[in-house]
C-alpha positions, -999 to +999 in steps of 0.1 A: +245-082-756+226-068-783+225-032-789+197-012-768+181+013-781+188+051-759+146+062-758+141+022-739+138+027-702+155+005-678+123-011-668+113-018-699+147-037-710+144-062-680+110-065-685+113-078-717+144-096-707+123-112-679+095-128-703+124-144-729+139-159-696+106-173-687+097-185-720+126-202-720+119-219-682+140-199-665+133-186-629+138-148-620+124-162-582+161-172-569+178-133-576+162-124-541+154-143-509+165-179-509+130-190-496+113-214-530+085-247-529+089-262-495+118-248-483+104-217-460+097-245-435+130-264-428+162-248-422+185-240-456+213-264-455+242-236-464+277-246-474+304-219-480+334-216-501+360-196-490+372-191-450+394-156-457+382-125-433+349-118-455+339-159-458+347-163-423+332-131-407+297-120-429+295-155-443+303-175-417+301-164-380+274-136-387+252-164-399+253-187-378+246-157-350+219-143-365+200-164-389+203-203-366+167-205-369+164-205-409+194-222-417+221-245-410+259-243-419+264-277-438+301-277-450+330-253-450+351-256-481+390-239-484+421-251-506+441-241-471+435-267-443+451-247-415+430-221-423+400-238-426+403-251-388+405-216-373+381-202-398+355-235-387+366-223-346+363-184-356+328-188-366+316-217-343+306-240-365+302-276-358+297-288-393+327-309-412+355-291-433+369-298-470+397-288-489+378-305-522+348-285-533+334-312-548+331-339-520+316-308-499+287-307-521+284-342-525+287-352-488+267-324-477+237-316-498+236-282-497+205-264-509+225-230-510+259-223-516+279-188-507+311-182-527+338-160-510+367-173-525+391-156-545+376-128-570+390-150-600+377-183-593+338-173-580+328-185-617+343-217-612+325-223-579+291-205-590+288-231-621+294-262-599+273-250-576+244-246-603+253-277-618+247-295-585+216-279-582+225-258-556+216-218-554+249-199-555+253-169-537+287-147-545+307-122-532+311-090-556+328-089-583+307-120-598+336-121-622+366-109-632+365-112-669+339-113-697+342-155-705+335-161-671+302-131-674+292-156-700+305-188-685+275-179-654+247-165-676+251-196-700+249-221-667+220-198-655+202-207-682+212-239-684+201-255-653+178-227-639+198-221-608+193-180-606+224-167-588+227-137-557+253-109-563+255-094-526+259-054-532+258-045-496+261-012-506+228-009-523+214-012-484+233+016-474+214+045-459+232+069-480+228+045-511+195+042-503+186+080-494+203+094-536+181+067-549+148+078-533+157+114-540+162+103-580+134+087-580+111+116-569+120+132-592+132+163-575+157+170-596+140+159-633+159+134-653+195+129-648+217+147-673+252+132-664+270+123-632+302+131-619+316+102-591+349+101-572+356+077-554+391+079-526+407+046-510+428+060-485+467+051-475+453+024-446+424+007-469+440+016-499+474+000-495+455-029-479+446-041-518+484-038-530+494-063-500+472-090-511+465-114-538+446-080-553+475-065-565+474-086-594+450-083-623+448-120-630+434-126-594+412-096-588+409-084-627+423-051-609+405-024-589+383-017-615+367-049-612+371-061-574+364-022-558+348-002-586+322-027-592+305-019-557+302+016-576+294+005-610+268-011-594+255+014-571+250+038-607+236+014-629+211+009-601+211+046-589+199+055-628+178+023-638+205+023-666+225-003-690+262+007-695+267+009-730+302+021-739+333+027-717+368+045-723+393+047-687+427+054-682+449+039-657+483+043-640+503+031-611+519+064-595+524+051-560+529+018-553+544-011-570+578+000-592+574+032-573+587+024-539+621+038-536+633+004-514+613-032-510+614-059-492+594-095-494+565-084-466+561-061-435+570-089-412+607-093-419+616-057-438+644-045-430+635-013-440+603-013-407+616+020-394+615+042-425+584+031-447+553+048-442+528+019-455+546-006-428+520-025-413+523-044-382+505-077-388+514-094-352+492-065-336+462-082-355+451-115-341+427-128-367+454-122-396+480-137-375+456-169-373+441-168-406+469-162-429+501-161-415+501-195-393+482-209-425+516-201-449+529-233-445+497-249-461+497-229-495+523-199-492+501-173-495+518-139-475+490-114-462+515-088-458+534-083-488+552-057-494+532-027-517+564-018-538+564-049-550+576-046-592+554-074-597+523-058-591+499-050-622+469-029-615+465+003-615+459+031-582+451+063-605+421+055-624+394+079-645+368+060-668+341+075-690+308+054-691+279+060-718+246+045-707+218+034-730+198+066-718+221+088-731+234+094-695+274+099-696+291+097-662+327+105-649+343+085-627+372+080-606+392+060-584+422+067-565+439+042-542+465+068-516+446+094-509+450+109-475+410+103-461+381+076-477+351+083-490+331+095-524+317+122-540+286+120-563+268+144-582+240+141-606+228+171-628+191+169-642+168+184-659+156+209-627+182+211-603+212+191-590+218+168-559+259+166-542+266+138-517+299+138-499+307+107-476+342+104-453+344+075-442+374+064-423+410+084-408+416+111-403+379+122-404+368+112-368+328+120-379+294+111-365+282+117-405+278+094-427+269+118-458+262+150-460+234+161-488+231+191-510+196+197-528+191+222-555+163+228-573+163+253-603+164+290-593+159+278-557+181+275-525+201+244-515+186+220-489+211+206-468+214+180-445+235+143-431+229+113-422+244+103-392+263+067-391+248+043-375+260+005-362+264-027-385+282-036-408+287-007-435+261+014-412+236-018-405+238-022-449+248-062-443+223-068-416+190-052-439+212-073-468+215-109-452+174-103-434+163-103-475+187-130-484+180-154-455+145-146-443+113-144-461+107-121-489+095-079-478+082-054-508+114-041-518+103-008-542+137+003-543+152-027-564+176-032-538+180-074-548+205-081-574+211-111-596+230-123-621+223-095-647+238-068-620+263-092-612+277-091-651+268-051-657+288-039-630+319-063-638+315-056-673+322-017-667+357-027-651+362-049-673+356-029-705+379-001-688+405-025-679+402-036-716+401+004-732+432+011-707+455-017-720+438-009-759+438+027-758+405+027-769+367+027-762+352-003-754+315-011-758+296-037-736+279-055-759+314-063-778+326-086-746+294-109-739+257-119-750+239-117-725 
């Protein structure tokens, strides 16, 4: 990615980023609603790629409740056959089942395809799809290292196939309320940022049970978590990440467990681990994962003091953006409640947001603001939670995804270019961790 210069606004960059794509015949149309030529009046054939709890849930059973009278579930694809049965029952489809991708898409014709596979292999299944002329939609992280950033811009390009990154948080109310505040200016131009960000010991641990626990599979938390919250501040400041230094330990789980065992289900040590977790109490694991380990092996519950495990669950990272904008970060993955806290300095006052979002804190708030303007009092008020999924976020999400096209003057729609900026900040701070060094963006990929 070539250098940008720090007086170039955010708007401008894409906007000249938007002409080269169009003088090269590139569509910018498919980074929103799926809605193109003929297609707002016949239902989208969709076929999805992945049957886990997100695939099967969001993806899957969500759809086909709420949007039956714009589009059709085609094909579901899953390397797990035992899975893919419940998953197909789960959601209440009707449509056939694959474990090859490939004969999905050819004996299926879908016009849309939604990855929710495994964080490591969505490039894999985002280039087939464009290459079968399909539209991809993904799960976040797009990606999980910088080869596969480029791998999807180059087949972008390529065959014109513009790809959906689904940043649910982006549709947030409190997402939504910091960006409308920024961009009134209230508080003058952003100076720097300070952003914390605390997984708790339920959620938390959850990541160092599964296939996450591994940086090969999910390119760490840095990539598969962090990227919701790269993405929410590159799109919070209308800014490009430009360089990145982080540094990383594990400090509770993993090699840190004073005993192990293989997974919750058989340890013998049940009675005495705090992070045991009963997966028998939860039906839809039981059916999903565990009666599907004969198929592939995978164990849902493993145990979190595994030595294997790789990533980090103490993480600080440094990001410089093109505007001159430096913001600290951090992520920690045992903390005792969930939530964030942001602040942003500017030029005439500051704005705080603290969010708690799960155990112990039994709240009706969703996020509690704190506006100061220079040499005046704080304003201060919440928003109170409301229903949905991520307090309604995936229902305003999937209505500008699946039905037609509303003014959105917030920017909420994100394509492939978010996709790759937000990964690219994990990435570049996974890289500067195991480096020792700073990392700039443009150094990993041209985009």
């Amino acid at each position: 990615m070539a250098k940008i210069k720090s007086e170039l606004s955010r708007r401008e960059f894409l906007a000249s980023s938007a002409l080269a794509l169009g003088a090269a015949g590139f569509s910018l149309t498919g980074s929103g609603a799926i809605f193109g030529r003929d297609q707002t009046a016949k239902k989208q054939r969709v076929a999805l790629v992945g049957t886990g709890i997100r695939g099967s849930s969001l993806w899957g059973r969500d759809l086909i409740k709420n949007y039956a009278d714009v589009l059709e579930i085609v094909g579901l694809s899953d390397i797990n056959p035992i899975r893919l049965d419940y998953a197909k029952t789960f959601m209440g489809a009707t449509c056939p089942t694959f474990t090859d991708f490939g004969r999905m898409i050819e004996d299926t014709r879908p016009d849309t395809v939604i990855v929710t596979t495994m964080d490591s292999v969505h490039a894999k299944y985002i280039r087939l799809a464009m290459e079968s002329g399909c539209r991809p939609i993904t799960e976040k992280p797009m990606c999980t290292d910088e080869k596969m950033v480029q791998d999807i811009i180059d087949a972008e390009r390529r065959t014109g196939r513009a790809l959906t990154v689904t940043f649910n948080y982006r549709y947030s109310p409190d997402a939504v309320r910091i960006k409308e505040i920024l961009m009134s200016g209230e508080i003058g131009k952003v100076t720097s940022v300070d952003f914390n960000w605390y997984l708790d010991v339920y959620h938390g641990a959850s990541y160092f049970r599964r296939w996450h626990g591994f940086k090969q599979n999910s390119g760490s938390l840095l990539v598969h978590k962090a990227s919701h919250h790269f993405d929410l501040m590159n799109w919070w400041l209308e800014a490009e990440p430009v360089e990145v230094h982080a540094y990383g330990e594990l400090r509770k789980y993993g090699h840190n467990g004073a005993f192990r065992g293989e997974r919750c289900l058989t340890c013998p040590h049940k009675s005495s681990c705090e992070f045991f977790w009963d997966i028998t109490r939860d039906a839809q694991a039981m059916n999903l994962y565990v009666k599907a380990e004969p198929a592939d092996g995978y164990i849902r519950d493993s145990c979190v003091f595994r030595n294997k495990i790789n990533i980090w669950d103490t993480m600080s990272v440094q990001v410089r953006y093109h505007n001159r904008v430096p913001m600290s970060y951090s992520l920690n993955a045992f903390m005792p409640y969930e939530g964030y806290h942001v602040g942003f300095n500017g030029t005439k006052g500051r704005l705080d947001v603290r969010a708690y979002h799960s155990q112990p804190w039994k709240v009706d708030t969703l996020a509690e603001f704190r506006l100061t303007r220079s040499f005046k009092a704080s304003q201060v008020f919440a928003l109170e939670s409301g229903g949905g999924g991520h307090w309604g976020a995936d229902r305003v999400m999937q209505d500008q995804i699946f039905r037609a096209p509303k003014p959105d003057p917030l920017g909420r729609k994100a394509g492939s270019r978010d996709g790759a900026l937000s990964a690219l900040v994990g990435i570049a701070a996974r890289h500067s961790i195991e480096q020792g060094r700073p990392i700039k963006i443009d150094e990993l990929v041209k985009i």
